[in-house]
N, C-alpha and C positions, 0 to 999 in steps of 0.2 A: 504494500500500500504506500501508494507517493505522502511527503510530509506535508500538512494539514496548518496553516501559516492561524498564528495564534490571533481570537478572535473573543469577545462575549458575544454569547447569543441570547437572542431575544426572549427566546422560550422563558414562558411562565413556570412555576413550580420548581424543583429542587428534584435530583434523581438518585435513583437506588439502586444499589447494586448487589444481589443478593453471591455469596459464596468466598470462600478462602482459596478457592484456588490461584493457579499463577494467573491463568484469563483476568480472574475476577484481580488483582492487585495492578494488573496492565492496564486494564481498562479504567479503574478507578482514577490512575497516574494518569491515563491519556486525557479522560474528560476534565481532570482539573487544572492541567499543565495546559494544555493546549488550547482546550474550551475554556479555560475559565469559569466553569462550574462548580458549584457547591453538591458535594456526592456525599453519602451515606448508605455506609457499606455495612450490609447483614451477615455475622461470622459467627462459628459456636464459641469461638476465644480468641481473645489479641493474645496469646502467647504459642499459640499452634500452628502448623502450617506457615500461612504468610500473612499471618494475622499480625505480628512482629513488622512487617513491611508494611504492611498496607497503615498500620495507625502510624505512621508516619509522615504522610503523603500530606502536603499541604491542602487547605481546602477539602479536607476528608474528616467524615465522623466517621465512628466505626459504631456499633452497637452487636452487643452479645446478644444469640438468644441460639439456643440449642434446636429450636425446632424454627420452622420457616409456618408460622401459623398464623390464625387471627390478630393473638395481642401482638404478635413482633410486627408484624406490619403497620398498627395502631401506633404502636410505640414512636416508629419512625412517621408517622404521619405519611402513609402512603395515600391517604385517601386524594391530599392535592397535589402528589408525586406526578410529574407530567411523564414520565420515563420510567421504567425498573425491567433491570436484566436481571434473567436467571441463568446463572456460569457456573452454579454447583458438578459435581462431576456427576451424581444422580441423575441422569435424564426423566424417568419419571416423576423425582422430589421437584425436579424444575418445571413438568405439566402441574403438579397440585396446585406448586407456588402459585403459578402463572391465574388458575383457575381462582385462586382465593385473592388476587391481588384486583382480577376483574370484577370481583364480586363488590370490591371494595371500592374499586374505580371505575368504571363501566371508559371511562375517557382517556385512560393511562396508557401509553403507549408501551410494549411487552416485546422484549428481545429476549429469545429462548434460545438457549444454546443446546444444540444436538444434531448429534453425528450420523446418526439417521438420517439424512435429508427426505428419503420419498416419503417417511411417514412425517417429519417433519412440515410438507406441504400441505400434507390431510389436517393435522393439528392447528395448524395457523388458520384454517377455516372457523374453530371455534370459539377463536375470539374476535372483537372488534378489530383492534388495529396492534397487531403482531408479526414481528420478522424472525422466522426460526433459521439459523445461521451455525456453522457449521466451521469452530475453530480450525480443524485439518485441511476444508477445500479452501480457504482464504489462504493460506501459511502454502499449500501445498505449491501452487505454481513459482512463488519465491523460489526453492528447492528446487523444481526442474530447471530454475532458471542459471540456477547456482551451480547445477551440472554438467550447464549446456556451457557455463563460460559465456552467458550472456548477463549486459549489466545491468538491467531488469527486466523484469516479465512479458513477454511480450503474447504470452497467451491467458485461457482464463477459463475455466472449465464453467456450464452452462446448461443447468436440463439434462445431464446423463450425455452431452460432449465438447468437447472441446475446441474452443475458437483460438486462432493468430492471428499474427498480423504478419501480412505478407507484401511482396513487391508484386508489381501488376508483370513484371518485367519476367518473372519467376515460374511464369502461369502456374500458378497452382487450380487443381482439380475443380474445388468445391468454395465457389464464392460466393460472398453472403451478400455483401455491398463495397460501395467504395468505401474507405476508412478516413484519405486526405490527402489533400498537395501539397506534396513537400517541396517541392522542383523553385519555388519561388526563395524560402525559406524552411531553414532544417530548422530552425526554431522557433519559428513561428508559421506554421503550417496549417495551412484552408481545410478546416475538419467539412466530414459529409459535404462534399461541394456537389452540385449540382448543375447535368449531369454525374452519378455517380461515374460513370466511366473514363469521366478525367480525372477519377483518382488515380496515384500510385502508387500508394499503399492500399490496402482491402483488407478485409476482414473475412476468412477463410474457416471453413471445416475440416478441421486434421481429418484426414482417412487411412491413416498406417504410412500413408506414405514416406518416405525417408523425404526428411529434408537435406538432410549433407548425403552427399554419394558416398562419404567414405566412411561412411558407419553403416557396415554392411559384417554379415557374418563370413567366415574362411572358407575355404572352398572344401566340398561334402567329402570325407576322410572313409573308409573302409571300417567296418564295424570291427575287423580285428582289431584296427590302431586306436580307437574311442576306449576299446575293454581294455590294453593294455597301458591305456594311461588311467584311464580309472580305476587298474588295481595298484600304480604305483601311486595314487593319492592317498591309498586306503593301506596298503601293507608298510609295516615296518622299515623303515630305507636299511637299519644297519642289523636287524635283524636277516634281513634278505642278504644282506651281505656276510654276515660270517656263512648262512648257509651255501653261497656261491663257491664262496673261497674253499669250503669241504671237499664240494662235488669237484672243487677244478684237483684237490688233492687225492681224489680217487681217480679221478682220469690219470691224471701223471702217475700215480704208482700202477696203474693198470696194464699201462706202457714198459715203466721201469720194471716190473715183475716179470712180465712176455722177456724181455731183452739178458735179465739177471739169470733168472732160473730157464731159458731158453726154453719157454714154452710157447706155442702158437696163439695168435692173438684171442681166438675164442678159448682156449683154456684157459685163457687170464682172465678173460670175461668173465667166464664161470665160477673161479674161485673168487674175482671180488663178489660176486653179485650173492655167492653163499657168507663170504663176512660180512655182506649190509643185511642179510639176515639173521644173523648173529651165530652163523654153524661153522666160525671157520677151525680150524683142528690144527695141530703144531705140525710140521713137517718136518723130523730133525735134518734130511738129507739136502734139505736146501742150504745152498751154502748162506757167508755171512750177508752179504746184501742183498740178498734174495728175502733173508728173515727180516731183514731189518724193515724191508718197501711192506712185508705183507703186515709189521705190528704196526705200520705206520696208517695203511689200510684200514685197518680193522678199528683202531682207536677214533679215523675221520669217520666210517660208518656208523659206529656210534653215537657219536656226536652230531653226527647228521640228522638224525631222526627228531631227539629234541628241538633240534633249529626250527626246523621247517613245522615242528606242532607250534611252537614258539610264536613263531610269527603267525601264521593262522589264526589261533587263539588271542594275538594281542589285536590281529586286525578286530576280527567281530567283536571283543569289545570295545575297541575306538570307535567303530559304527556304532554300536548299540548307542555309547554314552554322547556321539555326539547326532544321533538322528538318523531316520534315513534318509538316504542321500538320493535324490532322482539330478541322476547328473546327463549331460548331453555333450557332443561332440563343442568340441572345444572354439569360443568365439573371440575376436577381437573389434576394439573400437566400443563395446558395449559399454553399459553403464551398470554397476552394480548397488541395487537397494535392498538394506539390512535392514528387517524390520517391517511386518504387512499388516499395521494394526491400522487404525482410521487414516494417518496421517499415509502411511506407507503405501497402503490400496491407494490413493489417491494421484500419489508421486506416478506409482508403476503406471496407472489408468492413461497417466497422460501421455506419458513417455511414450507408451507404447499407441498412444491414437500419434502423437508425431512422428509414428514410423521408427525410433530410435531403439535400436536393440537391447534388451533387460535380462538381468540374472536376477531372482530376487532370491532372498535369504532370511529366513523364520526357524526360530527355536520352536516354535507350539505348530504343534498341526491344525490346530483351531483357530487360530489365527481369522478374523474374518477375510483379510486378503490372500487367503492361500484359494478358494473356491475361484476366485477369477483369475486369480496365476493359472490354474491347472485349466481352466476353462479357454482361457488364450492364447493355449498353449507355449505358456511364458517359459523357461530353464525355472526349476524352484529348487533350490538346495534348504532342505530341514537339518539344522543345526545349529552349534553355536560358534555367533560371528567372534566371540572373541578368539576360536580358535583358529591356527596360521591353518589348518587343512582342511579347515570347511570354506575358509575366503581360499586356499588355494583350487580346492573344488568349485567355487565360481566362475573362475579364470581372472581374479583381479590383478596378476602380472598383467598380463594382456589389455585391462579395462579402459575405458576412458578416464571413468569415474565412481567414488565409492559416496553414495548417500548413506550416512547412518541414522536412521528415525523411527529408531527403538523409544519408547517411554524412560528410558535410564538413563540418565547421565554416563554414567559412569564405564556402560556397555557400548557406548554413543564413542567413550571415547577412546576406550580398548581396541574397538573393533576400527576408527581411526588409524591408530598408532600402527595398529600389525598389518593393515591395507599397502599403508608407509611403507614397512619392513622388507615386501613382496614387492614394491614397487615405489624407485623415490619420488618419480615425478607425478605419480598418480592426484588428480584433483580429488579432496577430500571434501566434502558437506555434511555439516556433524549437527544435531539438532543437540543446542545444551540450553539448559532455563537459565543457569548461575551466567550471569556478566562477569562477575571476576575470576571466574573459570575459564570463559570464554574467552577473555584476555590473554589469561596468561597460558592459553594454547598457544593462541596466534602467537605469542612472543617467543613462546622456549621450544614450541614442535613447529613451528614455519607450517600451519595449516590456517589458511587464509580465509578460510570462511566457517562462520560458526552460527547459527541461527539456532531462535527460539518462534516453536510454534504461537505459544502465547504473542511473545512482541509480536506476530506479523501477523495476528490474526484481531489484536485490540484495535487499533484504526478501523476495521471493518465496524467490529461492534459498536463502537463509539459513531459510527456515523448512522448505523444504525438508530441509536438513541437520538440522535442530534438531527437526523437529515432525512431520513430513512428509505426504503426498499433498495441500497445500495448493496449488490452484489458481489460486482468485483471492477476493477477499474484496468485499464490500458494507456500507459504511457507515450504520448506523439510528442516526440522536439520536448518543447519547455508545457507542453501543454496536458493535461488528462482527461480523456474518457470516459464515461462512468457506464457500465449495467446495471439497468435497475429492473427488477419485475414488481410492474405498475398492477396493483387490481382494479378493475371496472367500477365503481360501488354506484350502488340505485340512487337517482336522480343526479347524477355528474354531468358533465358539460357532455363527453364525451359517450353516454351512452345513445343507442341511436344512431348513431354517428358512424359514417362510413370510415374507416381503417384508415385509409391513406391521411385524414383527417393529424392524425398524428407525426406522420412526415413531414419534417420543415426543415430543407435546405440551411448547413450551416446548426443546426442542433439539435435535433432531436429522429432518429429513424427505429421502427418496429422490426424485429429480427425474429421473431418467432410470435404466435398465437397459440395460446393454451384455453381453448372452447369452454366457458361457464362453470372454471375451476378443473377439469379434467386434469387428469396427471402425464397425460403426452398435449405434447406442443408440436403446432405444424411449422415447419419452416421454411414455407413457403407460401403463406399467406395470400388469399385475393384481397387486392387494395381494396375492391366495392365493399366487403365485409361489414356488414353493420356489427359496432357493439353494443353488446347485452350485459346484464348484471351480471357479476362472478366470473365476466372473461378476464383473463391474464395477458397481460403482455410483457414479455421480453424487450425493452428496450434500451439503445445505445446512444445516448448523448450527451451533450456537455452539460457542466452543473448548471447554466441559465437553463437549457432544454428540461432538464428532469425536472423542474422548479415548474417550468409552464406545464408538462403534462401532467406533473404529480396533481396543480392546482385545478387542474380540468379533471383527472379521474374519482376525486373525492367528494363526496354529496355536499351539496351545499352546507348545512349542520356544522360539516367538519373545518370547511375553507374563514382562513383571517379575513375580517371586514374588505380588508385592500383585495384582498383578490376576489372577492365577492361582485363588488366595483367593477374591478378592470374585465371579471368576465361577462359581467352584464351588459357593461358599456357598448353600444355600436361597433360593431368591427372588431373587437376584443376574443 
């Protein structure tokens, strides 16, 4: 999220912020710092969690209350609370809140944090005015972006896909609209011009396709060579090696015994092959170096046997303890992501709608992103990334880049360091909460990028509170783009009203329709389209654009005197 240039807003009322998590202490920090808002934050104790950080935060009250119930909302005077997020990590504790704060407020504006999204759409239908938002898809494109070596986001996942922005010059596949003319100025660039197809930038629909040619996988290798490097990931290196060095010492004396005691080469065969089954018998007539190759024999033969269980037995339990392993022929240029819980599904979803090649890596088989790893037929290594042989069963030598966006710290940074270890120049992206952790990576491991899901995902919420149906945004030159998804609501300017109505050259264009709340959205809309109450829209435009279409989609009830006015007014 681009930075938000410090302002007071006008909004009436005082806002709440319900939870101890990290969200809840970023977001608290962002609307007081930035906004200039008076916040009052709901926590079960200042000495727990980040209850210690947050009552510190200037312009912040904190208030105790072990339960999220009637009197704690009374307490803090939600009833004339113009705003309250709920960022607890309970997703359901955050539906009750939400439900008892309505109750309280029928007029309060409700940011619901949950990772859910699709049922988080159904949910938002049951309150008046609610944006259910989703710390991992906000934080997530940062990450890809941090992977890609790009210096911000330039994509933004959207309805179940993923949007970029691309050169017209580039032709990509699946274009949505123009996006802006750059050609005059790279910083200060003609958004949505009209026609669109004097833009040259656009706004595209990733479809797998690769964007760099050279992040492409090796060329198809024979199943013997895939087996034999998959058992040397998994076997013992130096246990396989005493037992090599055995066997090469029963060949040589097999040789040395044939030449010593001048027997032909299958009767040497046959006498070792009876001392590696342990029946060999003294021969006094053999002379001295003849006896000497065969006690030399005999003792590698037995020791032969142990090796070779040795190592078998160490391999399966390395497997066992560090997972199974579903490994694939060996790739380069890839990117590797450690870690498939909300944030991690999100990273791989996109990566892999930009065509860029993925290994992903999960300790739990439950994981909820492991069902669309195996579904997209993604490479999934199950194991543990702090181990060098589960990142080297990735192929992170090879990699582009390693994301780590495990919920740990600490795993986030393990699994960092031994990426390194396997590769110096490997790009590292390490998800860490702690800043002075984060520093002092960057300073004493020379790993350059360090992010927290929380930080990049507070600005969203905050504008949510402050601004709201803000999505995700898109950086041009010096300028930003906003997505919002607008609802229709009964008696708006805009119900009635034919689609195109909402297109306006220069700021504001509809990019998808979702039909009278429905959970699929067309994306390709007929401009005659009349709206109806409970339609959705997807739209892309600058913050004046979303300001005039917010102010047309809300029933009159809801709109400030001034915009009551200016849409009544003639021509307005």
């Amino acid at each position: 999220m681009p930075t938000v240039p410090r302002r007071r807003s006008t909004m009436r009322g005082h806002l709440v912020v319900c939870g101890d998590t990290p969200l809840a202490f970023r977001l608290a920090d962002e609307l007081a710092t930035r906004y200039l808002q008076d916040v009052t934050v709901i926590l079960p104790s200042k000495k727990r969690n980040h209850g210690p950080q947050i009552a510190e935060l200037p312009r912040v009250k904190v208030h105790e209350a072990h339960e999220l119930n009637d009197e704690a909302f009374r307490d803090v005077n939600a009833e004339a609370a113009s705003a309250v997020a709920l960022v607890g990590n309970s997703e359901v504790g955050n539906i009750h809140a939400a439900l008892r704060v309505q109750e309280l407020n029928p007029g309060a504006r409700l940011v619901i944090r949950m990772s859910n999204t699709s049922l988080g759409q159904r949910i938002r239908t049951l309150f008046n005015d609610c944006a259910v938002l989703s710390d991992g898809a906000m934080a997530a494109p940062s990450f890809v972006a941090a992977a890609l070596g790009d210096p911000a986001p330039s994509h933004v996942r959207v309805a179940g896909r993923t949007l970029y922005v691309a050169r017209r010059s580039d032709r990509p596949t699946s274009i949505i609209c123009g996006l802006a003319d750059t050609r005059r100025s790279e910083g200060n660039p003609r958004l949505l011009p009209d026609p669109h197809e004097s833009a040259n930038l656009v706004l595209a629909v990733a479809d797998k396709t690769p964007r760099d040619p050279l992040l492409s996988h090796r060329p198809h290798r024979s199943q013997v060579s895939g087996l034999t490097r998959n058992l040397a990931l998994i076997l013992n290196r130096r246990l396989m090696q005493v037992a090599v060095s055995l066997l090469a010492v029963i060949v040589i004396g097999t040789v040395l015994l044939s030449i010593a005691a001048h027997y032909g080469l299958s009767e040497s065969v046959y006498l070792v092959l009876l001392d590696l089954a342990g029946a060999a018998d003294p021969e006094p007539s053999l002379g001295g170096p003849a006896k000497l190759i065969q006690v030399v024999v005999t003792l590698a033969s037995l020791a032969l046997v142990p090796a070779v269980t040795a190592a078998v037995v160490d391999a399966v339990v390395r497997a066992r303890l560090a997972g199974p392993l579903e490994l694939r022929e060996p790739i380069s240029g890839h990117i590797v992501v450690v870690g498939l819980g909300g944030v991690g599904l999100r990273v791989v979803a996109q990566l892999n709608d930009l065509g860029v090649p993925v290994v992903c890596v999960e300790m739990n088989e439950d994981a909820v992103g492991v069902p669309f790893a195996r579904r997209e037929g993604l490479p999934l290594v199950i194991g543990d990334a702090t181990r060098k042989e589960t990142l080297r069963s990735a192929w992170v030598s090879t990699c582009r880049a390693v994301v780590t966006v495990t919920s740990d710290d600490i795993t986030n940074l393990e699994a960092g360091l031994s990426s390194r270890d396997l590769k110096d120049n490997v790009r590292v992206v390490l998800r860490l909460f702690d800043d002075d952790l984060a520093g002092r990576v960057h300073r004493n491991f020379r790993i350059p990028v360090s992010r927290s899901v929380s930080f990049l995902a507070a600005p969203a919420f905050a504008a949510a509170m402050m601004e709201r149906l803000i999505i995700g945004t898109i950086p041009v030159g010096r300028k930003v783009m906003l997505i919002a998804d607008v609802p229709i609501a009964q008696g708006s300017v805009l119900e009635g009203r034919p689609l195109s109505d909402v297109n306006q050259p220069g700021e504001s264009r509809v990019l998808a329709l979702g039909r009278r709340g429905g959970p699929h959205f067309d994306w390709a809309p007929q401009a005659g389209y009349r709206l109806v109450r409970g339609d959705r829209l997807i739209v892309l435009a600058t913050r004046t654009g979303i300001g005039h279409v917010r102010a047309r989609s809300i029933s009159p009830s809801q709109a400030p005197p001034a915009l009551r006015m200016r849409e009544e007014s003639p021509g307005g």
